[in-house]
N, C-alpha and C positions, 0 to 999 in steps of 0.2 A: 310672226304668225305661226312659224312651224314648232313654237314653244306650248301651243296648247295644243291640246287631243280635238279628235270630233266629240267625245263624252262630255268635255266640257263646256263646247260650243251649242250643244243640245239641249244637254242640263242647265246651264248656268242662267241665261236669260229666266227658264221657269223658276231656279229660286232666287232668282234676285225681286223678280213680280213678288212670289211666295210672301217672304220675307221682309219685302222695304227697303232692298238694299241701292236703294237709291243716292245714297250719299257715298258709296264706291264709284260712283261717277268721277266726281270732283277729285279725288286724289286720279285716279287714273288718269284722266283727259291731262291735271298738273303734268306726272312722270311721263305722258308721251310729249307734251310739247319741249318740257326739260331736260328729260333724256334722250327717248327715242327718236325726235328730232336732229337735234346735235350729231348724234352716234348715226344717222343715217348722210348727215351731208358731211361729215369726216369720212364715211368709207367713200362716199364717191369723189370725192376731192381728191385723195388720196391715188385713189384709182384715176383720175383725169391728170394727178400732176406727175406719175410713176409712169403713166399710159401703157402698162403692163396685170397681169393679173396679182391673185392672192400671194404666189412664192416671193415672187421679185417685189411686192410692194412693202411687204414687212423683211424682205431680205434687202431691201433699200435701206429702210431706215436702219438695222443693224444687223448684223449677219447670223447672228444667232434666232433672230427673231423669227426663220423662214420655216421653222417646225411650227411656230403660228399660223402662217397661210396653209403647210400642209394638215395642219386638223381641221382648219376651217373645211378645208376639199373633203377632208375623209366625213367630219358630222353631213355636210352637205350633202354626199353620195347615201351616207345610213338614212338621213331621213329621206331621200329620194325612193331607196328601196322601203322602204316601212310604209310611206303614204299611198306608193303606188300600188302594195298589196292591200291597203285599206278601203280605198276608193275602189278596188274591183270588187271585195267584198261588200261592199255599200252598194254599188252597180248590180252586180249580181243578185242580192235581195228586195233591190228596189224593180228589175225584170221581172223576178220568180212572181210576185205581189200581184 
């Protein structure tokens, strides 16, 4: 979810209407039950069978791997600060109105 913007959440439904773009349905809905599925009960399995977080579960499987869990913290932390300046600027415009 944190891979699209709010521009695109706003925008996109008006030109999909726009446009017809009704048949990006069916690929989509395919790649979430294919991919996005899978890649979401591998991380929690992962995490249920390590019972530790992001460092120690890719520093389980190999030791080199644990600068994986520390990007994962660091994107996690930037998009924490990015969204949370966003949504006050959205809050804040939606107030002033």
């Amino acid at each position: 979810g944190s891979a699209v913007g709010f521009g695109n959440v706003w925008r996109f439904p008006s030109l999909v209407y726009e446009y017809g773009g009704g048949a990006f349905l069916v690929p989509y809905s395919l790649a979430l039950v294919f991919v996005g599925l899978p890649i979401l009960v591998l991380e929690i399995s992962l995490g249920q069978y390590y019972e530790t977080g992001d460092v120690d579960v890719f520093g389980g499987i190999h030791k080199r791997l644990r600068g994986v869990g520390l990007s994962s913290i660091a994107c996690g932390y930037m998009l924490v600060t990015y969204y949370s300046m966003l949504l006050s600027w959205v809050a804040h415009a939606f107030f002033d109105s």
